[in-house]
Backbone as CSV, one residue per row, in Angstrom:
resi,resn,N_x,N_y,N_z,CA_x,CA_y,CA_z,C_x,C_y,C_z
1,UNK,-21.769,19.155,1.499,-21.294,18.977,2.869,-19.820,18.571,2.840
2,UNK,-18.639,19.365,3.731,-17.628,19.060,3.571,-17.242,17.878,4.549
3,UNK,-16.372,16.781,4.404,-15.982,16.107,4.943,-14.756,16.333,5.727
4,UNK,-14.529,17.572,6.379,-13.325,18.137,6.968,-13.372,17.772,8.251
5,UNK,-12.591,17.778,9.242,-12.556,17.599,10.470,-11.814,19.285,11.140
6,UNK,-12.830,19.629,11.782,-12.011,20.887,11.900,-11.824,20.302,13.074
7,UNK,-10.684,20.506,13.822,-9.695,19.833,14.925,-9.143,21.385,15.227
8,UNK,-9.627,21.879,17.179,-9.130,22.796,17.509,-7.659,22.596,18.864
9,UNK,-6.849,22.904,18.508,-5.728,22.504,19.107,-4.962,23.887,20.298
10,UNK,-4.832,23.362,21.374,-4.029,24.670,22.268,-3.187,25.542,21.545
11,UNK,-3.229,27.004,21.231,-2.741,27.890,20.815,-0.978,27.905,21.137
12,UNK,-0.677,27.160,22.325,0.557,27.128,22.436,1.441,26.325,21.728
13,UNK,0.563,25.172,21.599,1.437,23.995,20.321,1.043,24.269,19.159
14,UNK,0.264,24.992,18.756,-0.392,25.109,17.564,0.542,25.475,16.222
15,UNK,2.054,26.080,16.282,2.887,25.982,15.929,3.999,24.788,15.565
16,UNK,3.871,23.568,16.069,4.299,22.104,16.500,3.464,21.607,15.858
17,UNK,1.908,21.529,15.354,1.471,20.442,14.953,1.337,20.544,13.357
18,UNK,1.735,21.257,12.648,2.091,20.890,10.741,2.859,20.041,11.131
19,UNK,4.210,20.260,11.999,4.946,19.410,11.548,4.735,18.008,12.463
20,UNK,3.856,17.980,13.279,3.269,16.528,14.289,2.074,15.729,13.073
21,UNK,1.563,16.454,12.405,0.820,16.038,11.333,1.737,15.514,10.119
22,UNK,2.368,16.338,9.468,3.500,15.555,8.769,4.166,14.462,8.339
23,UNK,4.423,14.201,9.938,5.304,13.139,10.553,4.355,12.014,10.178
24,UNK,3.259,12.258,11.124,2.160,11.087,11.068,1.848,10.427,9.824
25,UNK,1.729,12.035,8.391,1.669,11.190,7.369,2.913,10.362,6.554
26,UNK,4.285,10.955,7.277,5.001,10.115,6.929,5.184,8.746,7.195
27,UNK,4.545,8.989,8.536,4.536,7.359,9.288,3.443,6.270,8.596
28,UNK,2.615,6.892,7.822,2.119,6.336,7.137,2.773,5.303,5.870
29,UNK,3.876,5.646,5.753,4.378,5.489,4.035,5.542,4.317,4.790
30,UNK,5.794,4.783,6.313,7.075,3.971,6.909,6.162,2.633,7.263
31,UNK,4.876,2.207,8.135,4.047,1.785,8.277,3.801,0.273,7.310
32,UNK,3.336,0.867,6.543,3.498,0.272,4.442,4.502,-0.506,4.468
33,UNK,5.732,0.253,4.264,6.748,-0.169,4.034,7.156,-1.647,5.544
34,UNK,7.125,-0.946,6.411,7.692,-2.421,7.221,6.354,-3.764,7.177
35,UNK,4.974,-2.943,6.441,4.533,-4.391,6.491,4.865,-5.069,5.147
36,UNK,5.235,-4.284,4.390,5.835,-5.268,3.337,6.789,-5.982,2.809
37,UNK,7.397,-6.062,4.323,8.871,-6.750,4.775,8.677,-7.432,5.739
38,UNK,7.347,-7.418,5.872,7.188,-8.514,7.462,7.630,-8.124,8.564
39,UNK,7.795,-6.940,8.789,8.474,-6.229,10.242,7.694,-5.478,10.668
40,UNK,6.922,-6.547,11.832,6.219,-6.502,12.550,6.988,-5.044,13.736
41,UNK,7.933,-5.432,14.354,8.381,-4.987,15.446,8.759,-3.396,15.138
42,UNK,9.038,-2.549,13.813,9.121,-1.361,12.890,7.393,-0.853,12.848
43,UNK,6.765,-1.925,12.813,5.219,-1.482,12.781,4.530,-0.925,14.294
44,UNK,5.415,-1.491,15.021,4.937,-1.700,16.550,5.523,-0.437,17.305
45,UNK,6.746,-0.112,16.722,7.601,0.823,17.399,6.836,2.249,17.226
46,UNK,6.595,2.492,15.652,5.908,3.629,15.202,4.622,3.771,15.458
47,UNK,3.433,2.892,15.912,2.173,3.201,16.249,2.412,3.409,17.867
48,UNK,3.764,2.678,18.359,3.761,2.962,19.697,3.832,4.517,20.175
49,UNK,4.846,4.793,18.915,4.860,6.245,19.482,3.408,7.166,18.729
50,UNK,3.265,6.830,18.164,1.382,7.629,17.491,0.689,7.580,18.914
51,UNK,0.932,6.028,19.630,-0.725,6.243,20.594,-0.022,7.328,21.795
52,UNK,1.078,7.429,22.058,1.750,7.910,23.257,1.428,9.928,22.734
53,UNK,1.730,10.098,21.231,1.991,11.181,21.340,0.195,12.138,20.855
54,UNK,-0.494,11.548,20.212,-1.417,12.208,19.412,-2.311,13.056,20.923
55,UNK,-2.804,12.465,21.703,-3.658,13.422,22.599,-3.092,14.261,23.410
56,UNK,-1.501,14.251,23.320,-1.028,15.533,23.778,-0.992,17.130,22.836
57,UNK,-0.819,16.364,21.807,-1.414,17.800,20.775,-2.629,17.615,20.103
58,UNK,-3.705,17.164,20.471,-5.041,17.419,20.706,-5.748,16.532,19.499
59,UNK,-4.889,15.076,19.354,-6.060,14.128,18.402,-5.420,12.726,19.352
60,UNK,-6.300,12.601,19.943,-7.251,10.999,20.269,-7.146,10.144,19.553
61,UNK,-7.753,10.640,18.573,-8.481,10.249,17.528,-6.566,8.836,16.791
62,UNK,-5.708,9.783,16.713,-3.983,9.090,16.208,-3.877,8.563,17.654
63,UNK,-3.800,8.758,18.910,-3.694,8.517,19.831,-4.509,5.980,20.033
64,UNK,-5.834,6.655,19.443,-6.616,5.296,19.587,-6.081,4.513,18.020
65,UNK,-6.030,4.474,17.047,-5.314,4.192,16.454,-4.375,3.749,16.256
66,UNK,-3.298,4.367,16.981,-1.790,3.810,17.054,-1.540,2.705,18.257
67,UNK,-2.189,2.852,19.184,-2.833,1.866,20.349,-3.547,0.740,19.564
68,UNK,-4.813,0.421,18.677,-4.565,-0.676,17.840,-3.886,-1.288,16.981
69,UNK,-3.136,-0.131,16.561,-1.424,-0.513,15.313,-1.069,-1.381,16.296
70,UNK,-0.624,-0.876,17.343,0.075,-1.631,18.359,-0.009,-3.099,18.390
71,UNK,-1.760,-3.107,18.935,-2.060,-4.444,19.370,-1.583,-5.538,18.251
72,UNK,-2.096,-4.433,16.377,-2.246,-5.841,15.502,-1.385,-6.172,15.317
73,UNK,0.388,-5.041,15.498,1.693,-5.738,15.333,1.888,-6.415,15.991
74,UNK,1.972,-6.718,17.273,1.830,-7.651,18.456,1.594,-8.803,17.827
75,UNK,0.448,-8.996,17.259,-0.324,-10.114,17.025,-0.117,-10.471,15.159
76,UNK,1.107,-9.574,14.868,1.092,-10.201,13.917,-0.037,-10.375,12.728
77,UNK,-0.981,-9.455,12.718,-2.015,-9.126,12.212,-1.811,-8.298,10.871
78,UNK,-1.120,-8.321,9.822,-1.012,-7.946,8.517,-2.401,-6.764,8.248
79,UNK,-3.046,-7.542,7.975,-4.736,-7.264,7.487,-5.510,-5.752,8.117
80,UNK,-5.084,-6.370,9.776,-5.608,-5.080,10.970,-4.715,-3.996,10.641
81,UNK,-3.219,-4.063,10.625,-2.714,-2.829,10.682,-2.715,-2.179,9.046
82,UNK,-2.822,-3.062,7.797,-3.355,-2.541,6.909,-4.395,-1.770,6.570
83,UNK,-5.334,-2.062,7.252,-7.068,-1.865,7.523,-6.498,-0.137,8.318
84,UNK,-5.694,0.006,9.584,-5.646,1.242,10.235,-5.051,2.099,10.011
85,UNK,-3.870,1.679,9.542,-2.835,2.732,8.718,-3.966,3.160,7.627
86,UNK,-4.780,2.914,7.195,-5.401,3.337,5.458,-6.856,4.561,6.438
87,UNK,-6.796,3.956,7.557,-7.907,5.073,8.426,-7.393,6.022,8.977
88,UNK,-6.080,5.821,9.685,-4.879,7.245,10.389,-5.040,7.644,8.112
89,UNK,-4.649,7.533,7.262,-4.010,8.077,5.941,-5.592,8.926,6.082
90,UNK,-6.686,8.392,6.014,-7.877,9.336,5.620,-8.315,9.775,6.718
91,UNK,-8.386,9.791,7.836,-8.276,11.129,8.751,-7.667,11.881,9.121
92,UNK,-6.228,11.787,8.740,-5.087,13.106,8.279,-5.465,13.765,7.349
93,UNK,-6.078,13.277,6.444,-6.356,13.860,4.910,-8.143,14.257,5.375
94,UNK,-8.316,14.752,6.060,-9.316,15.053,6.223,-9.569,16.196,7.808
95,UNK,-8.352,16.217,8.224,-7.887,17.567,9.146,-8.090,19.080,9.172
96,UNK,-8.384,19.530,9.706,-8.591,20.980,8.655,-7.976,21.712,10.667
97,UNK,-7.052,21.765,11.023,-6.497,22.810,12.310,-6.825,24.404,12.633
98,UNK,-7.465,24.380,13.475,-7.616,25.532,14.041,-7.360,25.616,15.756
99,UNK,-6.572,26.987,15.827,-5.965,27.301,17.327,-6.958,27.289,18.172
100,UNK,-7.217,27.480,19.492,-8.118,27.377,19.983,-8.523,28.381,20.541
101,UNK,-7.347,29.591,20.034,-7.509,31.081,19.984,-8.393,31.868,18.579
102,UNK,-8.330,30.744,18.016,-9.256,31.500,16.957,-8.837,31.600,15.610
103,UNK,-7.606,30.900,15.275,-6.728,31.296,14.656,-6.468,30.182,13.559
């Protein structure tokens, strides 16, 4: 049984999201990095924009996620946004995109 997420996305952005996926996993590595400098407010900025942007090109899924990044930078929560960044890293890595044309 594969553990893929096949994720079907509007045929019109469907061109936009390698590189909206990308990003995300880069934001992963940026994520890391400001919590291991204690910069909270670098942690806060980048999940801010994850929860704002993911359900416009068709994942929720980064959308609810980056909305708790949010909260745990807020709160100063090390542990939480460690814990979510490592769940956005394995449900990127577990994406598999298809258009919603078929494609």
């Amino acid at each position: 049984m594969s553990d893929k997420l096949i994720i079907a996305v509007d045929a019109q952005i469907a061109a936009l999201v390698p590189r909206f996926l990308a990003n995300r996993a880069a934001d992963v590595g940026k994520i890391r990095a400001a919590l291991a400098r204690a910069d909270f407010e670098a942690v806060r900025v980048a999940a801010h924009g994850m929860k704002g942007a993911g359900g416009g090109y068709g994942f929720p899924e980064i959308s609810r996620l980056g909305a708790e990044m949010e909260e745990g930078a807020r709160q100063c929560d090390a542990a939480a946004v460690d814990a979510l960044v490592a769940s956005l890293e394995s449900y990127l890595a577990r994406i598999e995109v298809k258009s919603d044309d078929g494609r």
